[in-house]
C-alpha positions, 0 to 999 in steps of 0.5 A, spaced: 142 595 091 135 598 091 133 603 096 125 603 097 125 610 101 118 611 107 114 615 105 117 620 111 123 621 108 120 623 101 118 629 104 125 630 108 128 630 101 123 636 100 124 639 105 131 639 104 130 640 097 136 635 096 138 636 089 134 629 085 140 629 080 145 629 083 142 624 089 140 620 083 148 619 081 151 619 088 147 612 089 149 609 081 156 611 082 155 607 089 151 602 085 145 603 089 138 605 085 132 610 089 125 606 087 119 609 088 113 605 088 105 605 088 104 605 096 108 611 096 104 615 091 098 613 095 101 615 101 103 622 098 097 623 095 093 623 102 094 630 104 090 632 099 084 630 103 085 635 108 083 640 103 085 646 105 090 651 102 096 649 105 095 642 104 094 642 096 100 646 096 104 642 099 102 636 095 103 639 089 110 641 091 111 634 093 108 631 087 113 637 083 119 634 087 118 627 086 117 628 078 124 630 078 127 624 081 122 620 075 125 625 071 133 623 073 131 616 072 129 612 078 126 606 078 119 604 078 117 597 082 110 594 082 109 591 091 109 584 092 101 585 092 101 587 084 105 581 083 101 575 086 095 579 083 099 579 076 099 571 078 094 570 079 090 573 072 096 569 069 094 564 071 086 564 071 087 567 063 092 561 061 098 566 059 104 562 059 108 569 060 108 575 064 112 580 066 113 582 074 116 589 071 
């Protein structure tokens, strides 16, 4: 089973500073695999709008953290709205094949 996390949850792991590894193997030995999107990282990434002090700070913890979980191998996964558009390149260009992920 694959668990897509909000982006709320991210930030409650990191402020619980759950330990990535062993997060990561507790759901395998469950059969279950933390996935991380491209909507995520957009979602992450706003609080460097802000511009303040704080904020850069807190996205360069989060960023930190998040690098941990990629580190212990999470998956990446490409969203519904990355596919169609792989689709449809496909499609337009005539490639026969193309990989979703």
């Amino acid at each position: 089973m694959n668990i897509y996390l909000d982006t709320m949850l991210w930030n409650a792991l990191c402020d619980h500073a759950v330990d990535p590894q062993k997060l990561v193997t507790s759901l395998a030995a469950r059969d279950a695999n933390l996935v991380l999107g491209l909507h995520n990282f957009y979602e992450l990434a706003k609080i460097f709008r802000k511009q303040t002090t704080e904020a850069v700070e807190r996205g360069r913890r989060l960023f930190s953290y998040l690098s941990q979980f990629l580190d212990a191998g999470i998956l990446c996964v490409k969203e519904n709205d990355e596919l169609l558009a792989m689709e449809m390149w496909a499609l337009k260009l005539g490639s026969h094949r193309w990989m979703p992920f």
